[in-house]
N, C-alpha and C positions, 0 to 999 in steps of 0.2 A: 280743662279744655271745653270750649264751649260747643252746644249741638249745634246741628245742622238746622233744624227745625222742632219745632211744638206746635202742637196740633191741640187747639182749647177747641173744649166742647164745655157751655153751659147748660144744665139739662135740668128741666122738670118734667114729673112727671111720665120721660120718653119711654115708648113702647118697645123703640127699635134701639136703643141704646147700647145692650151690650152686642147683638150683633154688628154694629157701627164700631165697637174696637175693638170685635173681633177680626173684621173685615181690614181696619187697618194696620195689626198687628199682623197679618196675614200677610198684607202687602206692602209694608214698609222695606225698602231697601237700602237709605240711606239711616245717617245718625241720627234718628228722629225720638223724640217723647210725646206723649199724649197725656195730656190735663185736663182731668173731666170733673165738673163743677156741679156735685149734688144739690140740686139747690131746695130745701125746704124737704125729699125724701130721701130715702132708703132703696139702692137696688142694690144686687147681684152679678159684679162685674170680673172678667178673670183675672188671676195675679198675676201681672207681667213685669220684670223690670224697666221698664219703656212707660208705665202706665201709673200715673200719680192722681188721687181720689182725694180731693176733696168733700165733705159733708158740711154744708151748710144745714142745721136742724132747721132754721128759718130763712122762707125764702130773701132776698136780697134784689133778683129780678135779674134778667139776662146780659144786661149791662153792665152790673156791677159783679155779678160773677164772669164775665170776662174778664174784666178787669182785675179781679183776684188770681186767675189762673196764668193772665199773663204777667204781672208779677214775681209768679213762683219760674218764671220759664227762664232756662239755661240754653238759649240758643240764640242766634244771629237772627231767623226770622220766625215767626211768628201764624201760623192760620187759624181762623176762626170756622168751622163748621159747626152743621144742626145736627143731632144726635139719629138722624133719620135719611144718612150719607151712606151709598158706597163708595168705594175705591179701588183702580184698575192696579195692577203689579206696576211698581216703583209711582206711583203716581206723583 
């Protein structure tokens, strides 16, 4: 059965990253996943079943790591946010 939504985040480098899904593991209310695109580093993000990590060792560039992450996605639609996003309850 397919999701509801994916939520791609390609990220280098980001500051605010893992409060960004933390924020939206927090406020998700529907059937939602989150695909976050390491791209070229290494963070520290939490384990959630909702939450799929890619690690690119070398970058690729924001473009084609969305494109990678929207690929892996199991939903009907699709969003692209910047790793330095909040989000309201059910947004």
């Amino acid at each position: 059965m397919a999701k509801d939504l994916s939520i791609l985040i390609p990220a280098r480098n980001e500051e605010f990253l893992k409060k960004t899904v933390e924020d939206l593991l927090f406020n998700i209310e529907a059937d939602t996943e989150i695909i976050v695109v390491l791209d070229g580093y290494e963070t520290e993000l939490p384990v959630n079943p909702r939450l799929q990590v890619i690690h690119n060792p070398t970058s690729i560039g924001q473009r084609a790591a969305t494109n990678q992450a929207c690929k892996l996605s199991k939903a009907k639609y699709v969003v692209k946010t910047d790793a330095h996003c909040a989000f309201d309850k059910g947004f």
